[in-house]
C-alpha positions in Angstrom: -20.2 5.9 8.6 -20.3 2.3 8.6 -17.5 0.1 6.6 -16.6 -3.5 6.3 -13.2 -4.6 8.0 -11.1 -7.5 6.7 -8.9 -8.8 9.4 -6.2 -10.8 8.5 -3.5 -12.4 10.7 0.1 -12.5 9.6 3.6 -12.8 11.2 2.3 -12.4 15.2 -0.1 -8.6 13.6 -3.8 -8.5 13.2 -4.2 -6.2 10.0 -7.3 -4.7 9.1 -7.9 -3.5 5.6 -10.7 -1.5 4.2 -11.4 -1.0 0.3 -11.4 3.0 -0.3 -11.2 2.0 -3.9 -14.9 1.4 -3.7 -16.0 3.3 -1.6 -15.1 7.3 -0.6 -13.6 6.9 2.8 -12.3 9.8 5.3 -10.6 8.1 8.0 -8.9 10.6 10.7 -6.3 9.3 13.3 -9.0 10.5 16.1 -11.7 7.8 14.4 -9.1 5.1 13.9 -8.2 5.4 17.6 -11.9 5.4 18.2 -12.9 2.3 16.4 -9.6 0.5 18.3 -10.4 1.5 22.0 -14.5 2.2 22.2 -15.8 -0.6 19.6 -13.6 -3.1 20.8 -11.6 -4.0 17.3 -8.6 -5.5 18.0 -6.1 -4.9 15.6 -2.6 -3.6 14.8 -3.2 -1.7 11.8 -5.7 -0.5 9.3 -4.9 -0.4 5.9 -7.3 1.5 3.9 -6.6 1.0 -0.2 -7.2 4.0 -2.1 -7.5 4.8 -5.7 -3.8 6.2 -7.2 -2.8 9.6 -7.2 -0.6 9.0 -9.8 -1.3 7.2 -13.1 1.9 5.4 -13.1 0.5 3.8 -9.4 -1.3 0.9 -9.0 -2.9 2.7 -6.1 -2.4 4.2 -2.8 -2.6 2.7 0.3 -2.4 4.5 3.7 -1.5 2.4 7.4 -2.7 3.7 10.8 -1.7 2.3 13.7 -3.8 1.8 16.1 -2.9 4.4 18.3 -4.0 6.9 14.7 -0.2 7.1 13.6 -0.3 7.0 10.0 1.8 6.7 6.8 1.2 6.5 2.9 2.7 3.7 0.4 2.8 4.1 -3.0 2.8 1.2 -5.7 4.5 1.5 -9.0 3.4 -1.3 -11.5 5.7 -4.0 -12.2 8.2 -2.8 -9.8 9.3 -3.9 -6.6 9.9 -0.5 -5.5 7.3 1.1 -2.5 8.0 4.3 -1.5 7.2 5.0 2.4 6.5 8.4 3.5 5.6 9.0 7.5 3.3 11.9 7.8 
């Protein structure tokens, strides 16, 4: 599978953020770790935006590390309120 990375720097973390809006990504922890350590992409996490899994969202997004540890966010319209939820 090949996707396009967007690497942004912010507050001393390389992020890397992949549109899964667009396009229908599988990322696994194994192949996040992968990409980090054998193809030499340095960052500190991978965001990948989703579409929402609830209509009231605005969408999904989910965060690896780079060591594969991941979590989900959740973004409610017009709301400051983002609901974390470690997997």
């Amino acid at each position: 599978m090949e996707v396009n990375l967007h690497i942004y720097s912010g507050i001393g973390n390389l992020i890397a953020i992949v549109d899964g809006i667009r396009n229908d990504l599988h990322i696994s922890s194994k192949e996040v770790d992968h990409v980090y350590n054998f193809h030499d992409v340095n960052f500190d996490q991978l965001i990948i935006l989703l579409p929402p899994s609830d209509p009231q969202n605005d969408l999904d997004v989910k965060i690896f590390n780079n060591d594969g540890y991941s979590c989900y966010l959740f973004w409610v319209p017009f709301s400051s309120i983002m609901i974390l939820i470690s997997i």
